[in-house]
C-alpha positions in Angstrom: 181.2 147.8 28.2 182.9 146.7 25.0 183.6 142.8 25.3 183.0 139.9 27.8 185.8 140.5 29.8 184.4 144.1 31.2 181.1 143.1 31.6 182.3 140.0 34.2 184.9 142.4 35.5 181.8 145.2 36.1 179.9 141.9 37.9 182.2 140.5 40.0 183.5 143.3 41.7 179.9 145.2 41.8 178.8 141.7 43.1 180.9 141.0 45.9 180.7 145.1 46.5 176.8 144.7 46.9 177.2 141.6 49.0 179.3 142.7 51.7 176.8 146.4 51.6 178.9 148.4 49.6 177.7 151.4 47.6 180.0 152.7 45.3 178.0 155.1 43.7 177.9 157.5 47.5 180.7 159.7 47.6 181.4 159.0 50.9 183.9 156.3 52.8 181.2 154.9 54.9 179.7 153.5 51.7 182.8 152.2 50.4 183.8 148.1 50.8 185.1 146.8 47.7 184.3 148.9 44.8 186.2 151.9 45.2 185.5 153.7 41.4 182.9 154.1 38.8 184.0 156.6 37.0 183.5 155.6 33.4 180.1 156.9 31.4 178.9 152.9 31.7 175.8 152.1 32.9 176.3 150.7 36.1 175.5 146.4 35.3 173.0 144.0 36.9 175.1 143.4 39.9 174.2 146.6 41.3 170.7 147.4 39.6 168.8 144.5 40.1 166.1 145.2 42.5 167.4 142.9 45.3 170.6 144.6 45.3 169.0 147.9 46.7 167.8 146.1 49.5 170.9 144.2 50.3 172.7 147.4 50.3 170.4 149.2 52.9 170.7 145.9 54.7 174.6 146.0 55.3 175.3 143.0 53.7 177.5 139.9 55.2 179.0 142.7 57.4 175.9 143.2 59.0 176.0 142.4 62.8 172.6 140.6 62.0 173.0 139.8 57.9 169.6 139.9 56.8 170.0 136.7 55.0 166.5 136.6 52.8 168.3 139.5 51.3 171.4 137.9 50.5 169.4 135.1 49.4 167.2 136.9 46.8 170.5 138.8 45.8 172.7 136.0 45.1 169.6 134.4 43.3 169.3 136.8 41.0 173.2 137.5 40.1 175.5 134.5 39.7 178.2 136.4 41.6 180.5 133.4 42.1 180.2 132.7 38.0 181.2 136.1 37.6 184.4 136.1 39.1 184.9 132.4 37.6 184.3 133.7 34.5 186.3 137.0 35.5 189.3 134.2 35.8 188.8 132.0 32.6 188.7 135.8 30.5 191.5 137.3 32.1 194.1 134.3 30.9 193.1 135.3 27.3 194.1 139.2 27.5 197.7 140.3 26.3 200.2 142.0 28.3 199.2 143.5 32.1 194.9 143.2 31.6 196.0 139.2 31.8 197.9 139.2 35.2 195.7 142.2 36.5 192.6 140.6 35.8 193.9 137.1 37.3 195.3 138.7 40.2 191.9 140.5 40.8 190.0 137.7 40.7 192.0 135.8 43.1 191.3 138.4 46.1 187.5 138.9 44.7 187.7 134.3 45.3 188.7 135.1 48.7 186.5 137.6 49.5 183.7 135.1 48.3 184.8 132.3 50.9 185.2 134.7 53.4 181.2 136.3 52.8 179.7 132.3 53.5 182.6 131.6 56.3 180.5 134.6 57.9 177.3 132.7 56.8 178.1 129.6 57.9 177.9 128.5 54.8 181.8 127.6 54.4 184.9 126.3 56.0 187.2 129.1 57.8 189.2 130.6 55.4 192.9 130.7 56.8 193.9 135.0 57.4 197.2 133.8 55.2 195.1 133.7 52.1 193.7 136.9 52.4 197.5 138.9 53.0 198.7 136.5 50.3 195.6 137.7 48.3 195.8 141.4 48.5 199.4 142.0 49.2 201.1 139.4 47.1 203.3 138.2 50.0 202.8 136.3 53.3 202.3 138.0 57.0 205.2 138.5 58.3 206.4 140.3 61.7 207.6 144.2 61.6 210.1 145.5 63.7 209.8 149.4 64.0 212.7 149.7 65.9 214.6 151.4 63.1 212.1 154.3 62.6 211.2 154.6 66.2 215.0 155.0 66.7 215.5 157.6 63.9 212.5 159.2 65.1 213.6 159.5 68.3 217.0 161.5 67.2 214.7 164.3 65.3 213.0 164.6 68.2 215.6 165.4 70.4 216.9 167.7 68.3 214.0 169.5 68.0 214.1 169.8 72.0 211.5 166.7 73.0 213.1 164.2 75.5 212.5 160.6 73.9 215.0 158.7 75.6 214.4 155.8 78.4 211.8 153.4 78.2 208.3 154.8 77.6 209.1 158.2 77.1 209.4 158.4 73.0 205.5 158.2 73.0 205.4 161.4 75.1 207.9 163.0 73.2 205.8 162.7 70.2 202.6 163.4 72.2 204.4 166.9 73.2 205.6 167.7 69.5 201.8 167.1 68.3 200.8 169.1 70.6 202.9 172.0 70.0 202.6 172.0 65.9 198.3 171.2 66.3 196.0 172.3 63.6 193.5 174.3 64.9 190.3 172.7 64.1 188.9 175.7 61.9 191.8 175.9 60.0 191.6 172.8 58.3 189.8 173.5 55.3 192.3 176.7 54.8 195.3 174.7 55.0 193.9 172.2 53.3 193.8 174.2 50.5 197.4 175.7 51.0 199.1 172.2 51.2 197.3 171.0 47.6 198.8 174.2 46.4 202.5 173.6 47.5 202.5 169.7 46.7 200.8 170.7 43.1 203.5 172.6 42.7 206.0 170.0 43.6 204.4 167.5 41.4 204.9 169.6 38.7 208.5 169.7 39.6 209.3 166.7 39.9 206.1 164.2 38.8 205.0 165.6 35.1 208.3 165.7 33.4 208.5 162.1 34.1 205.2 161.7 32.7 203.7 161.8 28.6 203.0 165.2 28.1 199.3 165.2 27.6 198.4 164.4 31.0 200.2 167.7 32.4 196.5 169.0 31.3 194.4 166.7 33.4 193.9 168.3 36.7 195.7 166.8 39.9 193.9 167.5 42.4 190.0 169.1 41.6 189.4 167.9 45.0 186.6 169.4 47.6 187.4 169.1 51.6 184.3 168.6 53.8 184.4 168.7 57.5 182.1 166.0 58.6 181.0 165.0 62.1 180.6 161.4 64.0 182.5 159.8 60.9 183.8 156.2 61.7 187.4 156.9 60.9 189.8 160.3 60.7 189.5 160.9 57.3 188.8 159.4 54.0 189.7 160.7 50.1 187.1 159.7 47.5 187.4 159.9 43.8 184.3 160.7 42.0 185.6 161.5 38.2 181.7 161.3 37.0 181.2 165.5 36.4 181.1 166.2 33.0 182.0 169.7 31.5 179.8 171.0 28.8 182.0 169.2 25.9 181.8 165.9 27.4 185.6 165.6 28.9 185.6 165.1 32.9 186.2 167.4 35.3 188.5 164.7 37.3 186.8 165.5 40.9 187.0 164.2 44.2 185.8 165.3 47.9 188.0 164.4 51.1 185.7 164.1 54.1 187.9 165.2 57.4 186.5 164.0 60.7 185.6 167.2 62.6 187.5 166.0 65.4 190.6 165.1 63.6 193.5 166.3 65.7 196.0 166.4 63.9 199.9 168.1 63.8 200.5 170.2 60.8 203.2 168.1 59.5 201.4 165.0 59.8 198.4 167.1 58.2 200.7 167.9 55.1 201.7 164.5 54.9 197.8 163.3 55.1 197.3 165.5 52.2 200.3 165.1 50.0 198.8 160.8 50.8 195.2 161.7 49.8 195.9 164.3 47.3 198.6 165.3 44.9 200.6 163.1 43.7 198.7 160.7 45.7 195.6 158.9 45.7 193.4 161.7 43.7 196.5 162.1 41.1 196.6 158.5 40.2 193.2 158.1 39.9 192.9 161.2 37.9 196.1 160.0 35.4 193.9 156.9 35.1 191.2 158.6 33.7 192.5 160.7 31.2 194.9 157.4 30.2 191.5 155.6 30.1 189.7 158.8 28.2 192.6 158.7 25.6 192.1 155.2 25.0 195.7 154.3 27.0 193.8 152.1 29.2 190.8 149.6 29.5 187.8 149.8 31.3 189.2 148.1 34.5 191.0 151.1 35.1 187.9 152.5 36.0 186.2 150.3 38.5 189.3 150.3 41.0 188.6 147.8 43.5 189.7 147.9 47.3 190.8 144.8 49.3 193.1 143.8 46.5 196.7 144.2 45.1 196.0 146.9 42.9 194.8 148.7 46.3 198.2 147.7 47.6 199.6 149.3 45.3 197.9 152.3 45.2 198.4 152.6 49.1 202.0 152.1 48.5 202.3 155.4 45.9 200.0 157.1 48.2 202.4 156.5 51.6 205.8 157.2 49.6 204.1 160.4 47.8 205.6 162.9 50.6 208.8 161.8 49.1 207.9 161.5 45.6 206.3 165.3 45.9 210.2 166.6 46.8 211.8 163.9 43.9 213.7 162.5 47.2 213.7 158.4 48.0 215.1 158.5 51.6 213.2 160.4 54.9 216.7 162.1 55.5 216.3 164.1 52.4 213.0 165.8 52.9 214.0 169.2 53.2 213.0 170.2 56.9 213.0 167.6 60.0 209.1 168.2 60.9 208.1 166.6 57.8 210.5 164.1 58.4 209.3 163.5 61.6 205.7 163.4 60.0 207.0 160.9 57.4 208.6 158.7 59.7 205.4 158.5 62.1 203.3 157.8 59.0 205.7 154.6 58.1 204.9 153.6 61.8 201.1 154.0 61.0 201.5 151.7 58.2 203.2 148.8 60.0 201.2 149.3 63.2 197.9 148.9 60.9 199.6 145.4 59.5 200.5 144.5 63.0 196.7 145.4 64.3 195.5 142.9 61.4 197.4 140.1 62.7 197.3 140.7 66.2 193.3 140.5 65.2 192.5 138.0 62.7 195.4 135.5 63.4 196.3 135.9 67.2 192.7 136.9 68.3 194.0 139.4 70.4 191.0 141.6 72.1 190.4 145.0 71.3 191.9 146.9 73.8 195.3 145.2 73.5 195.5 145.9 69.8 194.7 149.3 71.0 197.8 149.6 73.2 200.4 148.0 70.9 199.6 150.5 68.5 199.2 153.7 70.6 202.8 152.2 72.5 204.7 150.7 70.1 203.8 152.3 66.5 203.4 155.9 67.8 199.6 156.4 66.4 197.4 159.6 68.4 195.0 157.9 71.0 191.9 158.6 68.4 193.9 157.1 65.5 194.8 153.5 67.5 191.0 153.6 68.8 189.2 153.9 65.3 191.7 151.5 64.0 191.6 148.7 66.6 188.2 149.1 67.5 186.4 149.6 63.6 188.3 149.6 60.7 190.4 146.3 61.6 188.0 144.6 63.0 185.4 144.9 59.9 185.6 140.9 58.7 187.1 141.8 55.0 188.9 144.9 55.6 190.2 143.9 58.4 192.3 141.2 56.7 192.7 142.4 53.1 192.8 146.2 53.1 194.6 147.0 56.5 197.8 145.3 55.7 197.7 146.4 52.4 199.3 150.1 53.2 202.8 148.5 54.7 203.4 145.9 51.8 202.7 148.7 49.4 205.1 150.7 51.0 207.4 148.9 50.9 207.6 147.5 47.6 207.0 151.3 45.9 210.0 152.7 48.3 212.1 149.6 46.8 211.3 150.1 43.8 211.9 153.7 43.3 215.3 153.0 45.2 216.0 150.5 42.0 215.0 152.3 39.4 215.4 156.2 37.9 212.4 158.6 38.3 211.8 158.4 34.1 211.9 154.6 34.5 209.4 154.5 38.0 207.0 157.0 37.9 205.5 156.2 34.1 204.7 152.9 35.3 203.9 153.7 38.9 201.1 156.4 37.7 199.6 153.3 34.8 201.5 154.4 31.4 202.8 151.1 31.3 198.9 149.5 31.4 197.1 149.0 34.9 199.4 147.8 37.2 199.2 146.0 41.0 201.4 144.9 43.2 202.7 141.8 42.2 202.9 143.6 38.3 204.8 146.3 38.7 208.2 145.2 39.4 207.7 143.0 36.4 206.6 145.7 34.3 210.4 147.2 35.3 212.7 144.7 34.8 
């Protein structure tokens, strides 16, 4: 790491990663908290090698349902985690152009992920669930209404010969369209495959022209799939980018782990990809890279952190990919009206997961009926709205920072690329512009 500012960057976020049990060094979602990337040829700092670190790992951290808190203890006494992210602050305000207001906006969600770790201890007041959305998405909680989509939805659907109208019966419509378009279970790793095909295609279409020309020769989308079973959610994409090829350069590699009982349409399975894959999640990252190999960006870009607004951003390019893949900005104009219908049913996953975090965190709503508002009202498959209501929302930090991150990212992305022409948007979008989050990128436009 070349200056002060990397090195408390490298702490704070490996620190608060290692505190609430994160290990972002296994390629796997279960391990991943905070800390989503390491994918720079850095040693990894203290914050994650000290010996007590190890043991606070296999411990679970604060999100333990029994924190082992001699552990915690003998972690936070040998790395000043809370002086890293103070100091992460005071270094930020003295970078130029986005490293300033990326680093200050990081540090403000890695603040409230501190509070929230000794709230959990009892070592601190409650933190209020408004700081944590203002935190990571840059924007208050606030209410969605889904009857827009559920209505367009419901007109695909009937003209694809599934009854949706009168009260309750949209929910079976979509039930009965699922059913009809399933993937069979062992033919997900061969479509797999087929979709990153197609959307590689399309991103060459209409992504890399936008794009400076060296990075058409960083690969989009090196990305292994791997059926796994009992896994606590229905998939989950994980960039790796730490193979080297013989001359040094990376290989830009990822692995998407795919819940052996994922059932799943094959639009909405297309969709999941295009998301995870290319130009999504696996694209960005991999764009990062070579931008950071080529000396286009700092080291931040490659210690991407979850549970912040650069994560909301990155959820938002991920959830309007489908549409930047076909170089369309509305659903309407997706070429046929299965993917549409998958596009639509996606937008409803995103605002039912923001709705699950505040029916959660600020209403206190119990599981079950969390479960039901999202199954009912936002459309999700009865194994999606269990996993969701009953593990992933109600995990203390991701739960309030990371789930409503995917709807304010959508949002802002699909408004952005409404305002502004493909050769304007997608350089800035895919960090040409500098390493960009939420709150950044519109400045970074205008």
């Amino acid at each position: 790491m070349s200056d002060r500012f990397d090195r408390l960057l490298a702490d704070a976020i490996l620190g608060i990663d290692t505190l609430w049990g994160g290990d972002v060094t296994t390629p796997t979602g279960a391990a991943r908290v905070v800390a989503d990337t390491w994918f720079s040829d850095e040693p990894l700092p203290p914050a994650f090698t000290v010996p007590a670190a190890a043991r606070l790992r296999a411990t679970g951290g604060v999100a333990a349902s029994v924190p082992d808190r001699p552990a915690i203890a003998a972690y936070l006494d040998a790395v000043d985690v809370k002086g890293a992210i103070a100091g992460l602050r005071d270094a930020s305000g003295a970078q130029p152009g986005p490293r300033r207001d990326y680093g200050l906006g990081l540090a403000e969600c890695l603040d409230a992920a501190w509070d929230l770790a000794m709230e959990v201890l009892g070592e601190g007041p409650p933190v209020p669930y408004e700081r944590f959305v203002r935190a990571a998405c840059g924007c208050d909680p606030a209410p969605s209404n889904p009857a827009r989509t559920r209505q367009l939805l419901a007109e695909l659907l009937a003209r694809a010969g599934h009854n949706s109208g009168g009260a309750g019966q949209l929910q079976g419509a979509v039930d009965e369209w699922r059913r009809q378009l399933v993937v069979p279970a062992r033919s997900l790793r061969l479509l797999s495959r087929a979709f990153v095909a197609r959307f590689d295609h399309l991103a060459e279409e209409n992504l890399v022209p936008y794009l400076p020309q060296f990075l058409a020769t960083v690969p989009r989308c090196n990305i292994t799939f791997q059926p796994v079973d009992g896994l606590p959610y229905t998939s989950s994409c994980n960039y790796v980018g730490r193979a080297r090829k013989a001359d040094g350069s990376p290989e830009y590699e990822a692995t998407y782990e795919l819940g052996s009982n994922l059932a799943i349409s094959v639009p909405e399975f297309a969709q999941l990809v295009c998301h995870a894959v290319v130009p999504g999640h696996v694209t960005r990252l991999a764009y990062l890279q070579g931008l950071y190999v080529r000396g286009g960006l700092g080291f931040e870009a490659t210690v991407t952190a979850m549970c912040t607004r650069g994560t909301t951003l990155a959820e938002g390019i991920a959830v309007n990919s489908l549409l930047i893949a076909h170089g369309v900005t509305e659903v309407e104009d997706l070429p046929e009206e299965d993917l549409q219908i998958a596009m639509l049913l996606a937008m409803l996953v995103q605002e039912g997961k923001s709705r699950a975090s505040y029916l959660t965190w600020k209403e206190g709503a119990p599981q079950r009926e969390v479960a039901a508002v999202v199954r009912n009202e936002y459309l999700m498959s009865e194994e999606r709205a269990d996993l969701l209501s009953r593990i992933w929302v109600r995990h203390p930090l991701v739960g309030r920072m990371y789930v409503p991150c995917f709807r304010a990212g959508m949002e802002v992305v699909a408004d952005l690329r409404r305002r502004f022409p493909p050769e304007k948007v997608l350089p800035v979008l895919y960090g040409c512009s500098g390493l960009m989050d939420i709150t950044t990128v519109g400045a970074a436009l205008r």
